[in-house]
DORO-132772 format. One line per 8 residues: number of its first residue (from 1); their letters; for each residue x, y, z of C-alpha. Coordinates in nm, 3 decimals. Example, Ala and Ser with C-alpha at 12.3 -4.5 7.8 and 13.67 -1.06 7.14 Angstrom:
# residues 2
1> AS> 1.230:-0.450:0.780; 1.367:-0.106:0.714
***
This chain:
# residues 335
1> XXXXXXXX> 13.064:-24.186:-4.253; 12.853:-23.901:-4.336; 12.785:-23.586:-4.126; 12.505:-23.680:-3.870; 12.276:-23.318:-3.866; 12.161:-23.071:-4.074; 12.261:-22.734:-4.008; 12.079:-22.367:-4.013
9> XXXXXXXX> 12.365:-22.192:-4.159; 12.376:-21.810:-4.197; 12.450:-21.778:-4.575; 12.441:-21.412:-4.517; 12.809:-21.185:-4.440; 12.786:-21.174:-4.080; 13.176:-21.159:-3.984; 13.292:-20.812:-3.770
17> XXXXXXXX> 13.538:-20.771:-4.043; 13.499:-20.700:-4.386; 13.496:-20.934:-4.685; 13.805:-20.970:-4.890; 13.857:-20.961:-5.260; 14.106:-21.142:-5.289; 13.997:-21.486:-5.173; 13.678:-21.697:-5.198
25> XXXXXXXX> 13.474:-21.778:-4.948; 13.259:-22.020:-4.867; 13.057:-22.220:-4.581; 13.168:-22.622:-4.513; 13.071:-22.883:-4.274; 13.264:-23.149:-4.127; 13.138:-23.409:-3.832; 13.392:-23.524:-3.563
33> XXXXXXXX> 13.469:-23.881:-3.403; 13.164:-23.815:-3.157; 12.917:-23.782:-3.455; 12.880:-23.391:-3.354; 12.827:-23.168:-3.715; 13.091:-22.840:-3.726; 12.981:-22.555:-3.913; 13.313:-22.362:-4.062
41> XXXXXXXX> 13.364:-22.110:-4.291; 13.644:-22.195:-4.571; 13.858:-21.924:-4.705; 14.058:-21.981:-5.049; 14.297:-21.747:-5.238; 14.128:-21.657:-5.547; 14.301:-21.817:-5.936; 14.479:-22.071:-5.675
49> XXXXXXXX> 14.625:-22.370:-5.884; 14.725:-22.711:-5.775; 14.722:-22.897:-5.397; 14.738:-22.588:-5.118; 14.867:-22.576:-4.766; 14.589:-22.549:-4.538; 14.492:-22.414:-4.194; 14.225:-22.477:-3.949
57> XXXXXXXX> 14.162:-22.220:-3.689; 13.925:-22.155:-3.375; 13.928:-21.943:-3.095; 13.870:-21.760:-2.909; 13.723:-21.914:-2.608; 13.379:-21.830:-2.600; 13.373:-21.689:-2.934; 13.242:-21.764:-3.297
65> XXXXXXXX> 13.408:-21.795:-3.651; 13.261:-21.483:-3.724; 13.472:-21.317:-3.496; 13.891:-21.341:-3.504; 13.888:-21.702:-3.602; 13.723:-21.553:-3.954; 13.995:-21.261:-3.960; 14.266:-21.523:-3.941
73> XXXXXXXX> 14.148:-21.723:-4.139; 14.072:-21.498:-4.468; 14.426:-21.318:-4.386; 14.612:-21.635:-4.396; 14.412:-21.684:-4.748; 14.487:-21.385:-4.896; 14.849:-21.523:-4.842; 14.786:-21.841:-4.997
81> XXXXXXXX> 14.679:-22.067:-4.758; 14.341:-22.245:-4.763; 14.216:-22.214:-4.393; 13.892:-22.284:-4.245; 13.759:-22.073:-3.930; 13.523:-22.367:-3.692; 13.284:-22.330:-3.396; 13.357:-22.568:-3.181
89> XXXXXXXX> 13.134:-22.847:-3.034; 12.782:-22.676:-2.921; 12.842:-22.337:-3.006; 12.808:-22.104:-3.284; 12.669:-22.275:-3.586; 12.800:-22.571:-3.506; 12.587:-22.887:-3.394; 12.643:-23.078:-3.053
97> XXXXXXXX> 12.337:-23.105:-2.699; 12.323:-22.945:-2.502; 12.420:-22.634:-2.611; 12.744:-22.409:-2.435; 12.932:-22.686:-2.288; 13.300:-22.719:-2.338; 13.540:-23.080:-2.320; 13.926:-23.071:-2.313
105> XXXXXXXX> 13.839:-23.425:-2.502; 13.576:-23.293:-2.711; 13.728:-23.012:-2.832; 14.054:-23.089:-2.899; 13.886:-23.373:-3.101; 13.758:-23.066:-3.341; 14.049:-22.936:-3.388; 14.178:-23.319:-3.526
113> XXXXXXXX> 13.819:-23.365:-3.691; 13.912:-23.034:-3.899; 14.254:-23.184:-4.029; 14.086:-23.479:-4.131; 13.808:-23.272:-4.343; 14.129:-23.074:-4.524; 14.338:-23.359:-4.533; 14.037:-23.491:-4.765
121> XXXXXXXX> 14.010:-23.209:-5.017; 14.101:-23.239:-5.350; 14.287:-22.890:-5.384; 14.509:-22.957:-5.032; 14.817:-23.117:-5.011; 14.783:-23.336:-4.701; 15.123:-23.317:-4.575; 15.095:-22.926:-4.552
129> XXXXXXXX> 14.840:-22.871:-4.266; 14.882:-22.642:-3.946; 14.666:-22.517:-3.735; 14.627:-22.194:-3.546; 14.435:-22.180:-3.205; 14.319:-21.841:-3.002; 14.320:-21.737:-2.643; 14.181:-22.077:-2.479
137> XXXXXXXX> 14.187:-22.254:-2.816; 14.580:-22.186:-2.832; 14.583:-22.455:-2.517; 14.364:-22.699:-2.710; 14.541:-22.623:-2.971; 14.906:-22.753:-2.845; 14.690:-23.009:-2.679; 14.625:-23.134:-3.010
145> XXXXXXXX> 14.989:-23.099:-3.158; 15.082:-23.326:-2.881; 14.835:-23.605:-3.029; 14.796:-23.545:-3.371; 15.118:-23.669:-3.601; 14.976:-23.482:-3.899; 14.996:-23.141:-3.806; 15.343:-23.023:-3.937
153> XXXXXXXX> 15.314:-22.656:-3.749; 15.137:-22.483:-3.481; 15.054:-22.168:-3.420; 14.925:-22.006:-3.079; 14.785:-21.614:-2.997; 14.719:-21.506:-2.648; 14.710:-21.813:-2.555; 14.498:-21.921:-2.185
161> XXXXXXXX> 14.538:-22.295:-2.043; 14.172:-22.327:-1.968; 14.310:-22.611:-1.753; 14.536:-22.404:-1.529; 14.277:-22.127:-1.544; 13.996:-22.325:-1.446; 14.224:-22.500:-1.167; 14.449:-22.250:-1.002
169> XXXXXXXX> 14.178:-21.945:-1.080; 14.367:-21.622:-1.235; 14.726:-21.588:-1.177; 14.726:-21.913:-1.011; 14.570:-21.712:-0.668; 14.369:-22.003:-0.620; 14.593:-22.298:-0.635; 14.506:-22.487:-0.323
177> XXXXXXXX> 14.327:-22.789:-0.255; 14.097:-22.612:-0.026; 14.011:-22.364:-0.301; 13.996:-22.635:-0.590; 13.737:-22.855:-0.295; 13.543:-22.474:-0.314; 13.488:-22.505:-0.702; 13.423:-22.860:-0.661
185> XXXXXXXX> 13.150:-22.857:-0.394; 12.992:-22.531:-0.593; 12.988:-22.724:-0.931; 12.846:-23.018:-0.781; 12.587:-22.819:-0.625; 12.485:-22.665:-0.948; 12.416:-22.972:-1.112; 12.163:-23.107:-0.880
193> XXXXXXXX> 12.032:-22.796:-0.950; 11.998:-22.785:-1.298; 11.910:-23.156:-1.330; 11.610:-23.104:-1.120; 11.535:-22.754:-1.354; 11.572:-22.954:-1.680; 11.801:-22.734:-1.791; 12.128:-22.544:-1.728
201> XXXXXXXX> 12.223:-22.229:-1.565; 12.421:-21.998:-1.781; 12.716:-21.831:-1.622; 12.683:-21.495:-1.832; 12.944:-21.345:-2.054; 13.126:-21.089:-2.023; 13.031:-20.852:-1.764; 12.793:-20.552:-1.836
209> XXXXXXXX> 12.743:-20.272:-1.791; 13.100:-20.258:-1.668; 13.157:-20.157:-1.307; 13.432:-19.864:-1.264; 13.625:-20.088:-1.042; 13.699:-20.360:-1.295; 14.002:-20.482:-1.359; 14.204:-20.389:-1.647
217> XXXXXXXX> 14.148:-20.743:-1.869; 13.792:-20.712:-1.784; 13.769:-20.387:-1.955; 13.959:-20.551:-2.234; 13.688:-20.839:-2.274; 13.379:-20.574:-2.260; 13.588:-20.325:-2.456; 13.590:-20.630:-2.764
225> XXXXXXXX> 13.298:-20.826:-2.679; 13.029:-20.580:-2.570; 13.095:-20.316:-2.814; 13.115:-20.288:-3.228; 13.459:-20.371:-3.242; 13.392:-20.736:-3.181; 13.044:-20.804:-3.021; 12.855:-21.143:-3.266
233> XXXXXXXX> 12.529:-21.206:-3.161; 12.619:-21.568:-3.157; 12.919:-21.552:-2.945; 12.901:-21.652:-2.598; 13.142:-21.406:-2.425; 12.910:-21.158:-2.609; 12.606:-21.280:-2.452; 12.493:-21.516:-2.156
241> XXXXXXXX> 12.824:-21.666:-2.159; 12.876:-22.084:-2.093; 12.673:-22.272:-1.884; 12.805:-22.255:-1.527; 12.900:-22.628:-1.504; 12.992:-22.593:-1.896; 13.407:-22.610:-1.811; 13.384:-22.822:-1.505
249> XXXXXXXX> 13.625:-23.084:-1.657; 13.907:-22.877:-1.682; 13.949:-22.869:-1.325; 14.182:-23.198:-1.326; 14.233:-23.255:-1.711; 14.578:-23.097:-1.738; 14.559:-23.072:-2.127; 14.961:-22.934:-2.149
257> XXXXXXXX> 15.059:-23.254:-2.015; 15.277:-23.402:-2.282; 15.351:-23.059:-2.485; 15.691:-23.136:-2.418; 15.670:-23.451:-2.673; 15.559:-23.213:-2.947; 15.785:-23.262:-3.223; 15.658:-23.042:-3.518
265> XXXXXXXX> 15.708:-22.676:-3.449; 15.511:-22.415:-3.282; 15.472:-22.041:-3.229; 15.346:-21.887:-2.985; 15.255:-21.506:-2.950; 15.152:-21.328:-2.672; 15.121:-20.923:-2.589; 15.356:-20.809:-2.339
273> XXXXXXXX> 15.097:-20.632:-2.129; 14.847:-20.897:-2.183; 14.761:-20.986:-1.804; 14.756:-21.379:-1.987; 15.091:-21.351:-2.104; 15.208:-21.585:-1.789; 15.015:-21.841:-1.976; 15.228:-21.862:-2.281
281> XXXXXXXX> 15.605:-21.770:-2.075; 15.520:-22.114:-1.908; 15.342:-22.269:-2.191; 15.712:-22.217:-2.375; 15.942:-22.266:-2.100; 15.732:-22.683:-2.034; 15.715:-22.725:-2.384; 16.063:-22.676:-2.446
289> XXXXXXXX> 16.198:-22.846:-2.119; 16.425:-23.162:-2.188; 16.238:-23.173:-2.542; 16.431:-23.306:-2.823; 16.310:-23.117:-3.079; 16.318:-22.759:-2.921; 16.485:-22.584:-3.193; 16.157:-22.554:-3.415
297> XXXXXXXX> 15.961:-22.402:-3.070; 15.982:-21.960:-3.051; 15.810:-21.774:-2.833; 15.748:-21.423:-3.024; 15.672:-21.157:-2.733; 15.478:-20.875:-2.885; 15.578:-20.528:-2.750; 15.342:-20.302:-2.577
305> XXXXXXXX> 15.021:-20.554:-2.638; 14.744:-20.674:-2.465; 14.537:-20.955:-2.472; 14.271:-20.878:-2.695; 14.491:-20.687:-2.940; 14.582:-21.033:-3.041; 14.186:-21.064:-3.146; 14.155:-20.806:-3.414
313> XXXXXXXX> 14.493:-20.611:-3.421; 14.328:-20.371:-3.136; 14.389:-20.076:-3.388; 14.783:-20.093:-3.414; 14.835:-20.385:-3.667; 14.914:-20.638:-3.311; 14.863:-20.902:-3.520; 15.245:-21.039:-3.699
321> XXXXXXXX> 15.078:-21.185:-3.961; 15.374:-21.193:-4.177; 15.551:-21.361:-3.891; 15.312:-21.617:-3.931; 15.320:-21.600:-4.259; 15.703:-21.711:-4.275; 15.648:-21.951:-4.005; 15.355:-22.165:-4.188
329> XXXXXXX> 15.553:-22.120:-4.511; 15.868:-22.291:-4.313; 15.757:-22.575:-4.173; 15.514:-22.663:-4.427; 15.752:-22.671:-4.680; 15.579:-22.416:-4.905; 15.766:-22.287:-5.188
***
């Protein structure tokens, strides 16, 4: 098997955060069971000897590499893991038609696709592999902890279930037939329209300019997204968003299903004022219900917090990387 496109990749250093010193960095691509060509970037701590433990990020939802994935990924180096930072399926660099859709299959499939690229290099050791998923990639991210047998720990960061989301609308407000029927009949209605336009409607991104009634996470997104702090001109909360029937599947794919199986341990971090955080409280509380291998699960509650702290540190050092740091070095045996 060999990866099915060619890619335009941006050789150029086009992350919102700098470039470190102490690791190398390079870009890699990878192809997943669908035949769909990722584009990641592949961090590695610099005078590194012998088989590594490795981590594959993504997230967040609607964003690019370039963007916290990257900062992950290159911090988790400079401690001496070698990580990659993907796009997912039809976004960013990455390959995939038509372009800004998302799959609870598809892309939980990248996230296994990327342990099987590092499982594969000569400088990991394949029995050392986590992965770490952001904001709606934290659910696809469990999702795939659930399925794949390989991945020895898991780490989550302000973490949505783009299932529940999509389903029950915020703070489950929506959770109703009736109101689920509503989405249904809208999506539907959509696609007629955008097959007969031979093309698809995007939903937008993040809203702007920002109204000055907007709630408080929606100032969070456009205070990241829109502005130098975090705005990529490839990312699609930065621009016009995903295509409005590009998450219609989520709407009855539950993909926390069988976290409860999960048997190699997980993390998960959330801000305490993060208006998400009721994602991850429950996220914990099913995963570790009647589960037989509980005692590797923690919840880590960050004080004072919010959701897109989790992104870049939001100026107060959020982000417990030597938490996670610990963590990976625990239950990937690391000396």
């Amino acid at each position: 098997m060999t990866d099915t496109q060619k890619l335009n990749l941006t050789e150029e250093w086009d992350k919102i955060f700098p470039k470190s010193e102490k690791v190398n960095h390079r870009k890699v691509t990878f192809h997943n069971r669908y035949g769909i060509t990722l584009a990641a970037d592949l961090y590695e701590p610099k005078e590194s000897e012998g088989k590594l433990p490795a981590i594959a990020v993504c997230g967040p939802f609607g964003a690019v590499k370039e963007q916290a994935a990257g900062l992950y990924a290159q911090t988790m180096a400079e401690r001496g893991f070698l990580t990659i930072a993907f796009d997912p399926s039809f976004t960013g660099e990455s390959g995939g038609e038509p372009r800004y859709m998302a799959s609870p299959d598809i892309n939980t499939e990248d996230f296994q696709a990327a342990v099987d690229f590092l499982s594969v290099q000569d400088n990991v050791d394949p029995e050392k592999i986590g992965i770490i998923g952001i904001c709606g990639w934290g659910g696809m991210a469990l999702n795939t902890a659930a399925l794949d047998t390989r991945i020895k720990a898991t780490v989550t960061s302000t973490m949505y279930d783009m299932s529940r989301v999509n389903a029950n609308g915020y703070f489950d407000a929506e959770d109703s037939a009736d109101a689920r029927y509503a989405k249904k009949e809208a999506l539907n209605a959509q696609r007629i329209v955008d097959y007969k336009n031979g093309s698809y409607a995007l939903g937008g991104g993040v809203v702007d300019p920002l109204p000055e009634d907007a709630p408080f996470f929606v100032a969070d997104y456009h205070n990241y997204y829109k502005t130098d702090r975090g705005y990529h001109k490839r990312s699609l909360n930065s621009n016009g968003g995903w295509n409005v029937i590009g998450c219609m599947s989520f709407l009855n794919q539950p993909i926390l299903k069988y976290s409860n199986e999960i048997r190699s341990a997980v993390l998960m971090m959330h801000g305490e004022k993060a208006h998400s955080c009721y994602f991850s409280r429950d996220a914990y509380a099913a995963m570790a219900k009647e589960n037989p291998y509980a005692d590797n699960k923690e919840l880590l509650i960050i004080p004072d917090a919010v959701h897109t702290d989790l992104y870049d540190g939001g100026g107060k050092d959020a982000i417990p990387f030597d938490k996670m740091e610990q963590f990976f070095r625990t239950y990937l045996n690391c000396k």
